[in-house]
N, C-alpha and C positions, 0 to 999 in steps of 0.2 A: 119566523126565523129568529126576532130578537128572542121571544118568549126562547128559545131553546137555548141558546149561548147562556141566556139568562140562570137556566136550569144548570149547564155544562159548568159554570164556575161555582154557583152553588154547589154542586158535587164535591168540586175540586175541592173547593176551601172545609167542606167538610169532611174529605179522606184526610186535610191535614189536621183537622182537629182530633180526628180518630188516631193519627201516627203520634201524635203528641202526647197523649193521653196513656198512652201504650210506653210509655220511655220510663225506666227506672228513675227512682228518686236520688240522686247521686248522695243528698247527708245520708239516706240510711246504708248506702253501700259501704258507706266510710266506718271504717273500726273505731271506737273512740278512744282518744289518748289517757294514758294514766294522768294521776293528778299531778303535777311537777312540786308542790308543795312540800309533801313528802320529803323528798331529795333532800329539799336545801337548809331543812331544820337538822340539827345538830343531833346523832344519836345518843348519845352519851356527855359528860361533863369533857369528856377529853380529846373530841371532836370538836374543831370548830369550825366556820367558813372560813372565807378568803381575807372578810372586810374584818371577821374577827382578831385573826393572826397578823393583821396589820396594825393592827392596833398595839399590840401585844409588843 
């Protein structure tokens, strides 16, 4: 009788090994952000930021 409990949770812990296994990798579902870098540089001489025009 132990021997078989023994088997039954054996089982168990490996159906949850097998469901875990199976689960999608959530960073790849995720779209990846543009650079934010881009943005904040200044396109032109007559563009500036915020901390620039403070200056100013």
């Amino acid at each position: 009788m132990q021997n078989q409990t023994i088997i039954y949770f054996l089982e168990q812990i490996a159906r949850l090994f097998s469901i875990h296994k199976n689960y999608p990798k959530p960073a790849a579902a995720l779209p990846r952000l543009p650079n934010r870098d881009v943005k904040s540089r200044p396109k032109n001489k007559t563009e500036f930021t915020a901390q620039e025009k403070r200056v100013k």
